[in-house]
Backbone as a ProteinNet text record, in pm:
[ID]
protein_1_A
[PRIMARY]
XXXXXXXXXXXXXXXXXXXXXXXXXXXXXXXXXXXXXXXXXXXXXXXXXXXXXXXXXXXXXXXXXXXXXXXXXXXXXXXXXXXXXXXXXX
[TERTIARY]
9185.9	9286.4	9355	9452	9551.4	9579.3	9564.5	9574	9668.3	9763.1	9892.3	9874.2	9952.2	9937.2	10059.8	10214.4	10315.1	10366.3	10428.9	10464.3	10593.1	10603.6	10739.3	10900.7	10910.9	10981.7	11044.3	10887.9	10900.3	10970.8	10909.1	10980.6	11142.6	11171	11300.5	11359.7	11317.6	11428.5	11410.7	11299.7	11289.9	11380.1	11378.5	11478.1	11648.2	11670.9	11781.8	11811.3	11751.2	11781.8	11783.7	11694.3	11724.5	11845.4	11908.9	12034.8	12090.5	12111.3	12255.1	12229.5	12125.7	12128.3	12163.8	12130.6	12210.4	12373.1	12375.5	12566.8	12642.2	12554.4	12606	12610.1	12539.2	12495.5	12589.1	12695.6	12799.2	12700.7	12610.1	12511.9	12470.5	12517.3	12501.8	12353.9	12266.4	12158.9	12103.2	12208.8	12117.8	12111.3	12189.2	12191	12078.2	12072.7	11902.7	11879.7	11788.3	11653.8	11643.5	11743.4	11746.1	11661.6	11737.9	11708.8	11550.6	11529.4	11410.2	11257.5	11275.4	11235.9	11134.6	11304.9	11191.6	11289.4	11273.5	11343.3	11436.5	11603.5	11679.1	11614.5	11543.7	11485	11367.7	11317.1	11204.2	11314.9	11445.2	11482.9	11578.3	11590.6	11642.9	11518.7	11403.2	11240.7	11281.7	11289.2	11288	11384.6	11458.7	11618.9	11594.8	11541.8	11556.8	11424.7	11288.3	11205.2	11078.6	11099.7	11001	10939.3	10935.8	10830	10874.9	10704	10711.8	10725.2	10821.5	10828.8	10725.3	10722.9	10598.6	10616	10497.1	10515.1	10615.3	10588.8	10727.3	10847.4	10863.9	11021.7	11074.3	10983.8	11066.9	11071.9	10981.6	11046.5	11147.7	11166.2	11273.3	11413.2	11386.6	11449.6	11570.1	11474.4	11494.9	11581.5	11491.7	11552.1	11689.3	11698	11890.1	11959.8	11902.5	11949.2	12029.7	11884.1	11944.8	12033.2	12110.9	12211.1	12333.9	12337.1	12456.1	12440	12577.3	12543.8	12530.5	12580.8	12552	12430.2	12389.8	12227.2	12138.7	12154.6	12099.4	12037	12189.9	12141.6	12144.3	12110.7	12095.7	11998.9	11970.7	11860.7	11708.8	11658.2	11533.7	11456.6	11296.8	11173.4	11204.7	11165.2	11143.5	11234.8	11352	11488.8	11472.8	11399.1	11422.3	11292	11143	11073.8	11045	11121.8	11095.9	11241.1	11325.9	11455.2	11493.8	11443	11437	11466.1	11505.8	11570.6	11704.4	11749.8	11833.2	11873.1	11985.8	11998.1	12114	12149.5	12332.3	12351.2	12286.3	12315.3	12247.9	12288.3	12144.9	12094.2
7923.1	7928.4	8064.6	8057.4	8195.6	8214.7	8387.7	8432.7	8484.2	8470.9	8533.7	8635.3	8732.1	8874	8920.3	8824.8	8934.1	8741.2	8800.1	8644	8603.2	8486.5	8427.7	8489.9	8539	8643.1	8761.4	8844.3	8965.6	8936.1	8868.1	8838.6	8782.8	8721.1	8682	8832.5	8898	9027.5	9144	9094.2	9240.6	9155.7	9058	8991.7	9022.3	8999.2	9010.4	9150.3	9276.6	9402.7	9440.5	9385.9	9377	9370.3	9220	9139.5	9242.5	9336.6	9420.8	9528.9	9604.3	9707.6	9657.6	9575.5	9472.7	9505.3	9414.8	9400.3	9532.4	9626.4	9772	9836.3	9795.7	9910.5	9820.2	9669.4	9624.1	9541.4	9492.2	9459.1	9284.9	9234.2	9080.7	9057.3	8987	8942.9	8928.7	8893.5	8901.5	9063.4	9142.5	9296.3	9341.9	9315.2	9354.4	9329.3	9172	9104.4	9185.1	9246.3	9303.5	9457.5	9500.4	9663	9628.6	9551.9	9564.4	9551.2	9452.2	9375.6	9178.8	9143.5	9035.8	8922.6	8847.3	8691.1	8688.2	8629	8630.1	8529.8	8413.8	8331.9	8390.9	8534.3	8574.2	8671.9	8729.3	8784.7	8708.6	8582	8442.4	8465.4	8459.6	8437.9	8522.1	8664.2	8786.3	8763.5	8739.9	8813.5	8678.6	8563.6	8469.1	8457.5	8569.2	8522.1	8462.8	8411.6	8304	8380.1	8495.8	8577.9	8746.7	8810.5	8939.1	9010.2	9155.9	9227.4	9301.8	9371.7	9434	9585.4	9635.5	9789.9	9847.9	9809.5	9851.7	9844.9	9730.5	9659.6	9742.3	9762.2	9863.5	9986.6	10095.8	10188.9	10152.3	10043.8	10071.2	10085.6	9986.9	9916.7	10104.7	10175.3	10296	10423.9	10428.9	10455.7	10450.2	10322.1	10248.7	10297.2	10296.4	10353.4	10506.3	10568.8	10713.3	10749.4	10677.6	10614.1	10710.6	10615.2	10604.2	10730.2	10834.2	10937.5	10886	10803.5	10774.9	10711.1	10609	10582.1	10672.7	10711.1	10860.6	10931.3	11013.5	11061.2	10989.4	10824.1	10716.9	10665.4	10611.3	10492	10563.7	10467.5	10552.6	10431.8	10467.8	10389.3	10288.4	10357.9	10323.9	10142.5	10220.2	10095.2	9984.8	10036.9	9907.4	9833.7	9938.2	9825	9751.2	9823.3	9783	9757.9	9762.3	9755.5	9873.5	9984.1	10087.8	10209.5	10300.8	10405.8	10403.6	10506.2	10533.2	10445.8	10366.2	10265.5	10257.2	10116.3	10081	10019.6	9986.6	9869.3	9952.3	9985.2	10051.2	10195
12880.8	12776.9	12780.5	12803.3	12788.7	12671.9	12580.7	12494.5	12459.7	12404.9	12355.8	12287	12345	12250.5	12160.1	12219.6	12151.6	12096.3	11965.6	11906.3	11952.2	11982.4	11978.5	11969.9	11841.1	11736.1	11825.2	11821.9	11928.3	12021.7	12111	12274.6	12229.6	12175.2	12164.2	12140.2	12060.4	12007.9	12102.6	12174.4	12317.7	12420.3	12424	12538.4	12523.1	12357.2	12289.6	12331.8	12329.2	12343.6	12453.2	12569.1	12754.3	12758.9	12705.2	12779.8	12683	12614.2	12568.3	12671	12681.7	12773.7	12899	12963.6	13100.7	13065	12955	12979.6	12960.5	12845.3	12851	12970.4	13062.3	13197.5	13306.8	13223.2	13310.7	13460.8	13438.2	13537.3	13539.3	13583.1	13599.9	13589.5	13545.6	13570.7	13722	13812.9	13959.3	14032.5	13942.8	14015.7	13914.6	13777.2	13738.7	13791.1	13819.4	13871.8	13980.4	14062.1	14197.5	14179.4	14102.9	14038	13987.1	13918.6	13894.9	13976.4	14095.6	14197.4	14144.7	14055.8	13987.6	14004.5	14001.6	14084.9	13918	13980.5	13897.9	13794.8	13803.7	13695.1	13601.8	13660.9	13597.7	13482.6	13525.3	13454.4	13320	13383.6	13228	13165.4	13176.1	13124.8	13003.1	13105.7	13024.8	12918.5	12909.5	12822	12762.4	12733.2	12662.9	12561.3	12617.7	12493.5	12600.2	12673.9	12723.2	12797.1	12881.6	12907.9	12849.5	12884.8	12866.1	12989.8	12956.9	13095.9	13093.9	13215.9	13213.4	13234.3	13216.9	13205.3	13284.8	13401.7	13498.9	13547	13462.2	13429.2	13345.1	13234.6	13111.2	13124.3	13214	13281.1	13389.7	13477.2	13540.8	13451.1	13322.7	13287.7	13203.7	13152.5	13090.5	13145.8	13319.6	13425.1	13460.3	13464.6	13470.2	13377.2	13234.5	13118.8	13155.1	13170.4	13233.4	13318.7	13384	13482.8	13395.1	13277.9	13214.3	13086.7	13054.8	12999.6	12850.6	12788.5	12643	12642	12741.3	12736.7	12730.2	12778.2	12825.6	12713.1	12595.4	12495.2	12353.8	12373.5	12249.5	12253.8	12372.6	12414.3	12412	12283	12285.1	12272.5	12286.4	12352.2	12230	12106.9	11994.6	11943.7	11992.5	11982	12094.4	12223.6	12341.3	12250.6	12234.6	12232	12019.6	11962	11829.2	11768.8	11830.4	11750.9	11638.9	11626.8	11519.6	11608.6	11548.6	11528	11664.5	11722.8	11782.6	11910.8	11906	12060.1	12050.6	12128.9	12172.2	12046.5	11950.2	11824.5	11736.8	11610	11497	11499.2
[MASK]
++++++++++++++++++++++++++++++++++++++++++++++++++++++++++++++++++++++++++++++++++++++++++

């Protein structure tokens, strides 16, 4: 039996906040999945809720961030992984 750790809810609104940092960083879903090294369907998974990324997706994911100079000095941990304090929205 596989144990679920993050609810439903969560994953939808960490997916919701992927796919804005994607379209902010102007990046199609198959140039993530690429950037990240994760099959373009693992990255629908992601950005829709239905899976979790994993530790190293969300540093790459932060990485890319740092790319861009307003990501850079907005995009914080706090906002990708809780929706709170400083990001592209809030």
């Amino acid at each position: 039996m596989k144990t679920k750790y993050l609810s439903d809810d969560y994953l939808a609104e960490l997916g919701h906040r992927l796919r804005i940092i994607r379209a902010f960083l102007k990046l199609d879903q198959k140039e993530m999945s690429r950037r990240l090294k994760v099959g373009q369907s693992q990255m629908s998974k992601i950005e829709s809720g239905q899976s979790a990324p994993t530790l190293f997706q969300l540093i790459r994911i932060k990485k890319l961030s740092e790319e861009n100079d307003y990501l850079r000095e907005n995009l914080t941990w706090e906002w990708i992984l809780e929706g709170k304090g400083r990001g592209i929205i809030g």
